[in-house]
N, C-alpha and C positions, 0 to 999 in steps of 0.2 A: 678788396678790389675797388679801382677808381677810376673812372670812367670820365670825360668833360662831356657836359650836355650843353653845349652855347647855345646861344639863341640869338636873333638878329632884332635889335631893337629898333623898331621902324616905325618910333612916334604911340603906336597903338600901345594900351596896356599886355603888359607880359605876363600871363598868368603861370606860373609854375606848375602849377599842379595837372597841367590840359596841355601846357606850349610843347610842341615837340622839339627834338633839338634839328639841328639844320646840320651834322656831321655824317647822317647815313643812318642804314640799317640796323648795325652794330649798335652804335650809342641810341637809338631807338627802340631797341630791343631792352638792350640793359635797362633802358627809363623804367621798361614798363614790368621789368622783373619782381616778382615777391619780395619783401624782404629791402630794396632798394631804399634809400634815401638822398632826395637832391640836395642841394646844398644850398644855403641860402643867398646867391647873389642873382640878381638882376639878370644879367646876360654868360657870362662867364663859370654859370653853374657848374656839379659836377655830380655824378651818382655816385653814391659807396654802397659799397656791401659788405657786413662784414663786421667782427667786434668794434663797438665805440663809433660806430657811423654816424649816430646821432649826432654827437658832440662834435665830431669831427667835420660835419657839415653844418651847424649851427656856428661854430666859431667863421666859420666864411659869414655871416651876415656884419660884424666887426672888423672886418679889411677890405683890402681893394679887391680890386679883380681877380689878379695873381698875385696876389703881395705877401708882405710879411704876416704871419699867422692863416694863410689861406690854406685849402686841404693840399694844395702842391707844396706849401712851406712844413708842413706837416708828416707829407709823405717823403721826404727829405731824415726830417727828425726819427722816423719809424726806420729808418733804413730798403726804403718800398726801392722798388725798378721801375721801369716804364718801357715797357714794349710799345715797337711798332712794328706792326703787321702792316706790310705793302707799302709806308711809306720813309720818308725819311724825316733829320730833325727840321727841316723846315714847317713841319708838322706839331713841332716839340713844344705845347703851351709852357711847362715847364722854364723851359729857356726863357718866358717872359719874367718870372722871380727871377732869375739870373740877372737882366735889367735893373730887374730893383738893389739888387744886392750891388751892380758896379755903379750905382747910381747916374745911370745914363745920364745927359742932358734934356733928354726928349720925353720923357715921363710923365710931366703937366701938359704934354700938347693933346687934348681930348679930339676925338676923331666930330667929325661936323655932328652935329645934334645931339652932340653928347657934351657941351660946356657945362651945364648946370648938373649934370650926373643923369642918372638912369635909375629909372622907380620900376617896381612890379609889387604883384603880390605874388607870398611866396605859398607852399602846398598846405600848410598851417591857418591861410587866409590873410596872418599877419603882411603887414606893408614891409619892403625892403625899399635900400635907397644907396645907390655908392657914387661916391660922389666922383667928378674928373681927376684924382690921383694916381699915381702910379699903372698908367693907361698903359696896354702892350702896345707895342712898337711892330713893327715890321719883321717879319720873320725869315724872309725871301734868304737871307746869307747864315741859318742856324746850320745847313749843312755845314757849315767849317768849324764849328763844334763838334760836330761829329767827323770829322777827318779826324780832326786834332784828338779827338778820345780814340779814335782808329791806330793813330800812331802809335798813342800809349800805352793799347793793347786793356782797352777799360771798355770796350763792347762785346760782347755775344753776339753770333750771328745765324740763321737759321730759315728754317720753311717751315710757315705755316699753312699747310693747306698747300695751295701753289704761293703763295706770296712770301718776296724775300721780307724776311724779317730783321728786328736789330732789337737788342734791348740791352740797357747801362743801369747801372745803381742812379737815382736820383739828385743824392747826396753827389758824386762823383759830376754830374753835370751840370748841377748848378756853381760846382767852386771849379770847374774847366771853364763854364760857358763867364762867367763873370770874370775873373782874369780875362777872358780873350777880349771881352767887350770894355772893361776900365782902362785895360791896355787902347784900343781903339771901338769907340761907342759904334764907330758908324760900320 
């Protein structure tokens, strides 16, 4: 199980091991579950749980944010899904490797105070550091990745709790979400 814990880098040191995430309850709960391990980036962290979590959240200290070899590029390679519960893909971190993969235009543009990259320390103590590459883009139009996997009939859909849900193969929307963005980035 894989969880994103982001964090909001706002100049001050980011500590891992104490930062909460800034997603909710959910991913706040999961942080602080037994057994959890965060992953090692700056802002863009994420929790696993689960065989191989270790490794699997140590190789995020070697990539960008969402990039290639990150636990999203990895949960792709495992064959994982990705639920959402109550919202939709404009929710979809995921969709940011898909960026990476159509190799957008807009990937070096670092969001303001974030040129020189984003340091913390990570729950280990050790220092992290990622530098302004392969930066998420804007998420606002990931719903039409998820139309587009709608049509194709490559979503599940469901209630959890009271909240509509949705969930696709990972692999499946990163090679939908990248075709639709290579075809037009914007």
């Amino acid at each position: 199980v894989m969880m994103p814990l982001f964090v909001i880098a706002d100049g001050s040191e980011i500590d891992l091991a104490s930062t909460p995430s800034y997603l909710g309850l959910l991913p706040e709960t999961f942080r602080k579950f037994p057994g959890v391990v965060r992953s090692a980036n700056p802002t863009h962290s994420v929790g696993i749980f689960g065989p191989g979590a270790e490794e699997m959240a140590e190789a995020h200290r070697h990539t960008s944010f969402i990039g290639r070899g990150s636990p999203w590029d990895r949960l792709a390679d495992l064959d994982g899904r990705v639920l959402h519960i109550g919202t939709n893909f404009n929710t979809s971190s995921i969709l940011h490797l898909a960026e990476v993969y159509a190799g957008v235009p807009y990937l070096d543009v670092s969001y303001p105070g974030w040129e020189k990259g984003v340091g913390a320390r990570h729950t280990d103590g050790s220092r992290l550091f990622c530098p302004p590459m392969e930066v998420p883009g804007d998420s606002v139009m990931f719903y039409l990745v998820q139309e587009e996997m709608e049509r194709r009939g490559l979503l599940r859909r469901g209630i959890i709790g009271q909240a509509n849900s949705v969930m696709a193969r990972a692999r499946d929307m990163l090679e939908v979400g990248a075709a639709m963005m290579k075809a037009d980035p914007g």
